[in-house]
Kinemage of the C-alpha trace (Angstrom):
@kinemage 1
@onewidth
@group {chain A} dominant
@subgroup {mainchain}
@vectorlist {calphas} color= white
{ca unk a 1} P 44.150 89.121 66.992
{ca unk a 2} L 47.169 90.804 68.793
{ca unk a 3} L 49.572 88.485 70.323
{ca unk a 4} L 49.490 88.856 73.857
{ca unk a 5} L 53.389 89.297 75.502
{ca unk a 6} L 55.098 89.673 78.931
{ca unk a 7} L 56.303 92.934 77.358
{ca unk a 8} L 53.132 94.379 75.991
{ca unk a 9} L 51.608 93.496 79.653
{ca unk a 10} L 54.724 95.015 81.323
{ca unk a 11} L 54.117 98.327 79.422
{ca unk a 12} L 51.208 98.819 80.731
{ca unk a 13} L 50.435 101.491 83.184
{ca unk a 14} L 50.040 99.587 86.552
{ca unk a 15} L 52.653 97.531 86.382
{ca unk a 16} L 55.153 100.067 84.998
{ca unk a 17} L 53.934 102.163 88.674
{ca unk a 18} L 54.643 98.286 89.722
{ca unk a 19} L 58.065 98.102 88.234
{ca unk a 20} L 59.344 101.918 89.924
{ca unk a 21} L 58.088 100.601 93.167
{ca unk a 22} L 60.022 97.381 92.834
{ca unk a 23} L 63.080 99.516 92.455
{ca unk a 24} L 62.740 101.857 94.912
{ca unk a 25} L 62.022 98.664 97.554
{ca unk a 26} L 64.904 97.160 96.054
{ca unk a 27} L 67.214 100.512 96.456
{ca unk a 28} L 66.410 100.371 100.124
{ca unk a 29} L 67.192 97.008 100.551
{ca unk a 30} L 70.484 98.099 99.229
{ca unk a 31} L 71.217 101.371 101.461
{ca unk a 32} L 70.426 98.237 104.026
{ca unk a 33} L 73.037 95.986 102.689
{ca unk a 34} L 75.610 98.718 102.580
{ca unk a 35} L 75.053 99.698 106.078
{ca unk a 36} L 75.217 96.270 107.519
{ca unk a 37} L 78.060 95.755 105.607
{ca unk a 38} L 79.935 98.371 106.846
{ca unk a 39} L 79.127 97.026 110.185
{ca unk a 40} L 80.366 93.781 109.217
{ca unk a 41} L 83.710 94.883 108.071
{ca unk a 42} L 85.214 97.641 109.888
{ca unk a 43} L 88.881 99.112 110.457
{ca unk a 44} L 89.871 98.569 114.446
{ca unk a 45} L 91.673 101.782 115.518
{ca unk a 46} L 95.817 101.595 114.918
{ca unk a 47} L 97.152 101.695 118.316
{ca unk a 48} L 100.876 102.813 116.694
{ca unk a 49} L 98.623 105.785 116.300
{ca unk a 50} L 98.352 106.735 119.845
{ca unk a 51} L 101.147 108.087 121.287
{ca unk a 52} L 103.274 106.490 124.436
{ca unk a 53} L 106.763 107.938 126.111
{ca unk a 54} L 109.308 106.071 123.621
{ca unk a 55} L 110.887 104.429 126.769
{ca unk a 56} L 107.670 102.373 127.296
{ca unk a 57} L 108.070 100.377 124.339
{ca unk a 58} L 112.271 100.835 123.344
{ca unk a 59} L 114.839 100.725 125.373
{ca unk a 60} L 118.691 101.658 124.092
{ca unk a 61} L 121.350 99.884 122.911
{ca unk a 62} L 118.448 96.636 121.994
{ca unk a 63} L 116.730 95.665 118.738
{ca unk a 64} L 113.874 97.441 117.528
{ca unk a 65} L 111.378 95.533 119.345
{ca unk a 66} L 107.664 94.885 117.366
{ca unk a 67} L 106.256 97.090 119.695
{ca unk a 68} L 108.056 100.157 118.782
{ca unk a 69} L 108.328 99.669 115.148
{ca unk a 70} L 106.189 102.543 113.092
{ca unk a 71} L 104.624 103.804 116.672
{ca unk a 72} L 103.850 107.193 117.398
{ca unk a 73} L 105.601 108.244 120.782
{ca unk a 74} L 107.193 110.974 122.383
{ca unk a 75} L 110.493 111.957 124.048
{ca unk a 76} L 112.217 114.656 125.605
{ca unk a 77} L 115.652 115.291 124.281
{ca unk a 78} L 118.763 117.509 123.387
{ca unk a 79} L 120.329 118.640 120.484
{ca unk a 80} L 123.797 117.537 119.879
{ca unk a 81} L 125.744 119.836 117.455
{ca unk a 82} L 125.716 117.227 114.417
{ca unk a 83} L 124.122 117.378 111.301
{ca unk a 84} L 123.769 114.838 108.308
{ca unk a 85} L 121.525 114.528 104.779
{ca unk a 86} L 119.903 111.202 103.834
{ca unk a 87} L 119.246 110.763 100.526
{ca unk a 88} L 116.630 108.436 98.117
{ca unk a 89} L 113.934 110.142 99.958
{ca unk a 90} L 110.061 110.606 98.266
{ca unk a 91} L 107.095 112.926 99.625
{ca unk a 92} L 104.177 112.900 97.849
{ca unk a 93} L 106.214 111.290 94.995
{ca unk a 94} L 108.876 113.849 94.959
{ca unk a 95} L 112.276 112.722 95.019
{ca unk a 96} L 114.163 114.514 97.768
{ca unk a 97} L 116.534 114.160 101.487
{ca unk a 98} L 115.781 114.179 104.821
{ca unk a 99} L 117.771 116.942 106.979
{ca unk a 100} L 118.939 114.519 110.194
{ca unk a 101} L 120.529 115.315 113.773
{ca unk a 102} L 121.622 113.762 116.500
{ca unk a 103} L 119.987 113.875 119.866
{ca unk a 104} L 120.259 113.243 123.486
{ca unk a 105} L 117.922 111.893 124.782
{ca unk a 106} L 117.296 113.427 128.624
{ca unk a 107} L 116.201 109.869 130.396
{ca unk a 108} L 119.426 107.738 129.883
{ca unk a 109} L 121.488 110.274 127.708
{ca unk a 110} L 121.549 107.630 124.642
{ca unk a 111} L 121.978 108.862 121.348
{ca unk a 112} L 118.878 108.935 119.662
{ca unk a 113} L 119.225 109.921 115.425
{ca unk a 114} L 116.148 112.084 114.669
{ca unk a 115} L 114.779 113.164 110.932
{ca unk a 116} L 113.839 116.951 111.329
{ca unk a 117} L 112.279 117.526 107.571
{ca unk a 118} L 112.325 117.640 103.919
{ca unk a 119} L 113.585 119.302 101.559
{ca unk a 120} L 114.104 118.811 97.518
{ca unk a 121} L 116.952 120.811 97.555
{ca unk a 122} L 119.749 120.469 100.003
{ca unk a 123} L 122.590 122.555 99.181
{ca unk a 124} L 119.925 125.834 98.824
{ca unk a 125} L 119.013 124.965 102.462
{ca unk a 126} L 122.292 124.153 103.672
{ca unk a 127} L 124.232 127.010 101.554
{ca unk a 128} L 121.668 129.253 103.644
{ca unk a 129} L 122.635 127.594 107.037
{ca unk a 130} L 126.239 127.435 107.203
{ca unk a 131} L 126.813 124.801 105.384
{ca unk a 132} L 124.499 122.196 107.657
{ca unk a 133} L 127.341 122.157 109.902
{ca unk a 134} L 126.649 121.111 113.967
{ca unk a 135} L 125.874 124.636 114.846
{ca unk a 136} L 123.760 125.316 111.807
{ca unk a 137} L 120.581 123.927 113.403
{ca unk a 138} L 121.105 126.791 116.381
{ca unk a 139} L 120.352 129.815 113.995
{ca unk a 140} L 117.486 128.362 111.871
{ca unk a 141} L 114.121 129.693 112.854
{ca unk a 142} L 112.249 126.483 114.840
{ca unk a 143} L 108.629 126.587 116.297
{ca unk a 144} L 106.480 124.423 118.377
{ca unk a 145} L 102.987 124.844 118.736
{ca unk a 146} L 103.601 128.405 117.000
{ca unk a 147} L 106.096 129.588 119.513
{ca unk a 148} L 109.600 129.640 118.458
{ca unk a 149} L 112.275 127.297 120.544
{ca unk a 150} L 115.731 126.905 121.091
{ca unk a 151} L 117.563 123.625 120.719
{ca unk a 152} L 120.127 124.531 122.942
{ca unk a 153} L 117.430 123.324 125.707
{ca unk a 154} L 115.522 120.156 125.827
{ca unk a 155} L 112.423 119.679 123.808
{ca unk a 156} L 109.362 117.588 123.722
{ca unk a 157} L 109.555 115.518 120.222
{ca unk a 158} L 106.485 113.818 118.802
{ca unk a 159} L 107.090 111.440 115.817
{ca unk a 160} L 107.074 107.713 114.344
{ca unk a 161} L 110.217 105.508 115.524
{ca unk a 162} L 111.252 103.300 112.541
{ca unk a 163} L 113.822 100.632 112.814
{ca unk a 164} L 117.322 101.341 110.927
{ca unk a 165} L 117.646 100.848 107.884
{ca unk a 166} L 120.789 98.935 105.898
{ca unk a 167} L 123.803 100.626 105.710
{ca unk a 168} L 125.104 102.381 102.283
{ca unk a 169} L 127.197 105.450 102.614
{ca unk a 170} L 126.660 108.043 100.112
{ca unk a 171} L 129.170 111.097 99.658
{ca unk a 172} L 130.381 113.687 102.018
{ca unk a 173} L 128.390 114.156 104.745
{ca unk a 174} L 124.977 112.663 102.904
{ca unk a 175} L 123.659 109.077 103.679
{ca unk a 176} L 121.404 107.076 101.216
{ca unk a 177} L 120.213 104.872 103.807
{ca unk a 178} L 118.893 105.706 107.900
{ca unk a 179} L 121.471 103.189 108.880
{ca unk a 180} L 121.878 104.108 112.972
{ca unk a 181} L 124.978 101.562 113.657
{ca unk a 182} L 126.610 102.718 110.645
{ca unk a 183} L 126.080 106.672 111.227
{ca unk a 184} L 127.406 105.909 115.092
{ca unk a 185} L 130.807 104.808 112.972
{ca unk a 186} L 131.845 107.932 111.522
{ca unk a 187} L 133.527 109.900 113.454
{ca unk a 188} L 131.518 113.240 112.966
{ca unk a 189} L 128.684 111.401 114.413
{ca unk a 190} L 130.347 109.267 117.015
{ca unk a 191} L 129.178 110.449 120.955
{ca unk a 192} L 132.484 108.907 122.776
{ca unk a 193} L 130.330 105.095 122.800
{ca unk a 194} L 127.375 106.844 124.187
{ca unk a 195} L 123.963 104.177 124.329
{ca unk a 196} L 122.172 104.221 120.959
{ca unk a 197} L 118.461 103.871 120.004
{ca unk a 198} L 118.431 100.895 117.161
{ca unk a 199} L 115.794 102.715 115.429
{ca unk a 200} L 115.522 106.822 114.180
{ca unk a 201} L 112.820 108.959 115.084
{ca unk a 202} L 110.481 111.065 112.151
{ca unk a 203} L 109.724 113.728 114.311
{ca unk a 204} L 106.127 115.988 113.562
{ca unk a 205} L 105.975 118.480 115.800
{ca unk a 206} L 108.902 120.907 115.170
{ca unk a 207} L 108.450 123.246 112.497
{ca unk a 208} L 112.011 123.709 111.019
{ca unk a 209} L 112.000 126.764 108.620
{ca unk a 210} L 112.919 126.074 105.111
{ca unk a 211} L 111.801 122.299 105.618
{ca unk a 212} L 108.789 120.546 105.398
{ca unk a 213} L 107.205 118.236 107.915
{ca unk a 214} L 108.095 114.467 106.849
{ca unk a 215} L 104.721 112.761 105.804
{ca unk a 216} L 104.433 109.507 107.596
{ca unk a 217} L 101.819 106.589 106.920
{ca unk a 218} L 100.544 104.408 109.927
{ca unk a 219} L 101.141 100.552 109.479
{ca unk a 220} L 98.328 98.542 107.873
{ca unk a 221} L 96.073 96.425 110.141
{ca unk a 222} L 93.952 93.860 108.879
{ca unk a 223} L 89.848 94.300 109.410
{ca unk a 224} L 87.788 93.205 111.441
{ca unk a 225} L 84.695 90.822 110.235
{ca unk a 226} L 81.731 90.267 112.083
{ca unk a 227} L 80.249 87.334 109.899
{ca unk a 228} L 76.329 87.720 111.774
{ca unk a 229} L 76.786 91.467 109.896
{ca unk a 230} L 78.078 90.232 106.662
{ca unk a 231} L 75.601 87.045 106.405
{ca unk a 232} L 72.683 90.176 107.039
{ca unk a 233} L 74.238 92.215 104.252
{ca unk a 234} L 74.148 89.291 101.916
{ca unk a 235} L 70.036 88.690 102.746
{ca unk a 236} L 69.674 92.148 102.078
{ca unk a 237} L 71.115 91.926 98.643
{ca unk a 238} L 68.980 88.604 97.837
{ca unk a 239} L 65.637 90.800 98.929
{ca unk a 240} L 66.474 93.072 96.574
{ca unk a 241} L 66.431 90.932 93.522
{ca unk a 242} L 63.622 89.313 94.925
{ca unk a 243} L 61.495 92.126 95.377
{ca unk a 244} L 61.904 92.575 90.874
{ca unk a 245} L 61.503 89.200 90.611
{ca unk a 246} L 58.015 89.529 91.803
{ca unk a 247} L 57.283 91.985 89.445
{ca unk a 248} L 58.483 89.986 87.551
{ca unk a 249} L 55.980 86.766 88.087
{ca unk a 250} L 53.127 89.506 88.685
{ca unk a 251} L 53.249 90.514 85.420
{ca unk a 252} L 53.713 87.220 84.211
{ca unk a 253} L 50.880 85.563 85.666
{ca unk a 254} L 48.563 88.604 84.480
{ca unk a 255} L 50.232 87.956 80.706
{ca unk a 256} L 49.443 84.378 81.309
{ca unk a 257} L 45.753 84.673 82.447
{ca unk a 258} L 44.940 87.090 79.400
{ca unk a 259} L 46.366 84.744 76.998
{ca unk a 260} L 44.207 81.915 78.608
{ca unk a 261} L 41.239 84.369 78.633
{ca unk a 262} L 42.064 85.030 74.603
{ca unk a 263} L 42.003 81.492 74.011
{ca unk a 264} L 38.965 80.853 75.685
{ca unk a 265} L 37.309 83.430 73.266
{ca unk a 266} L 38.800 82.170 70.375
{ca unk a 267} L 38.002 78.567 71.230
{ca unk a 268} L 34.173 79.707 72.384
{ca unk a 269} L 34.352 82.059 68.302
{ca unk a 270} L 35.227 78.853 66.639
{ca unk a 271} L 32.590 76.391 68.228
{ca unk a 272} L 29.918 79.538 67.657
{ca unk a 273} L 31.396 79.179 63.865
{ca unk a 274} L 31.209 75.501 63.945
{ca unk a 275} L 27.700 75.516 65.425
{ca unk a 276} L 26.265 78.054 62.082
{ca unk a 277} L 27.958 75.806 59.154
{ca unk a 278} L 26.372 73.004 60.660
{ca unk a 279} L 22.755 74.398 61.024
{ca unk a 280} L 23.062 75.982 57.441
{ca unk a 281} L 23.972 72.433 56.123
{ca unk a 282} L 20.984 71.261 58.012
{ca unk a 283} L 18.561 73.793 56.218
{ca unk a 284} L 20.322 72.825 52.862
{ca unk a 285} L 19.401 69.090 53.515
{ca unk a 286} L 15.656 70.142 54.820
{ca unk a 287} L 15.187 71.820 51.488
């Protein structure tokens, strides 16, 4: 007689049906777990994303306060006829400089250093506009919004503030660090002791032909965890297995009850066997 196993019982037709419908309960279960998952652990919104006027949260000639550092704000302000490169800059993994002015801000008239764009070649942009001298920036093609602007007027700037960084002079008139207190010491950038912003601005919404718009990425914030969510999303997962695992004992208890129904037909063959020797011995004795 064929052995009777949880495999040759699991290949049969109902409980193969069984076994698709365990999965598809248990894929469910999972889209459920996902979602309350995702519900569990979610990404607040980045308020350095919002924008705010930049004398809300930095005042000059004072520390780049928490507040201020990597925020989005705005400001109104002036250019002021001086130009400089800073170097050891990457976008997108390409090694490049940042073109850099100065600017007045309108408010309080501080000095406020502002990275324009960038560019992987320098001297092509700068052999094309005089040299990147102070009055370069006056006869290169800017727009905002789409409509071209002068700088010889205030303008609305829109960028990330970013504290300075440490000094180290490169050559000429190229930097290899944003170091404000150190660019405030040379004496083509000096503005006769004007106030100074600690901090440089990464402006985004002046388009400054021949450059590219400095890509900028938001400080991390940690996640929020609702545990209620997350404690859900881990029942979820459990139902899931559970729901195979009771495939799983269905089809064992139906292998189970046809091996005890096999062995109650072999026990019942043998005793029918046992019962015929012992009446044939009987007629052998009678005769």
């Amino acid at each position: 007689m064929k052995k009777i196993t949880f495999w040759s019982v699991a290949r049969r037709p109902q409980w193969v049906f069984g076994f698709f419908v365990a999965l598809l309960v248990a894929f469910v279960l999972g889209l459920l777990a996902t979602w309350q998952w995702d519900r569990g652990v979610q990404s607040p919104n980045n308020p350095t994303e919002d924008p705010v006027a930049l004398l809300s949260v930095q005042q000059p000639s004072t520390q780049t306060v928490v507040e201020a550092n990597g925020r989005m704000v705005t400001v109104t302000a002036k250019f002021d006829n001086a130009v400089f490169i800073v170097a050891d800059r990457f976008q997108d993994d390409r090694p490049g400089y940042w073109l850099s002015a100065r600017f007045i801000e309108a408010q309080t008239g501080a000095q406020l250093f502002v990275a324009l764009g960038f560019t992987e070649n320098p001297e092509s942009f700068c052999a094309l506009n005089n040299g990147c001298t102070g009055s370069a920036l006056t006869d290169i093609a800017i727009k905002q919004n789409g409509s071209e602007i002068s700088l010889d007027d205030n303008v609305s700037l829109l960028g990330r503030f970013s504290p300075p960084e440490t000094p180290n002079k490169g050559d000429s008139n190229v930097w290899n660090r944003f170091a404000t207190m150190a660019l405030i010491n040379t004496p083509e950038l000096d503005s006769a002791g004007a106030e100074l912003f600690s901090g440089f601005l990464i402006q985004s919404n002046l388009e400054v032909a021949g450059l590219e718009t400095i890509k900028t990425v938001p400080a991390p914030i940690d996640p929020e965890l609702n545990w209620l969510n997350i404690f859900y999303a881990i029942e979820w997962v459990f139902f899931a297995g559970f729901s195979v695992y009771v495939w799983y004992r269905l089809v064992r208890d139906d292998m189970e009850r046809h091996q005890d129904a096999a062995t109650e037909a072999t026990g019942v063959a043998t005793d029918s066997r046992e019962e015929a020797g012992a009446k044939a011995e009987l007629s052998k004795s009678s005769d």
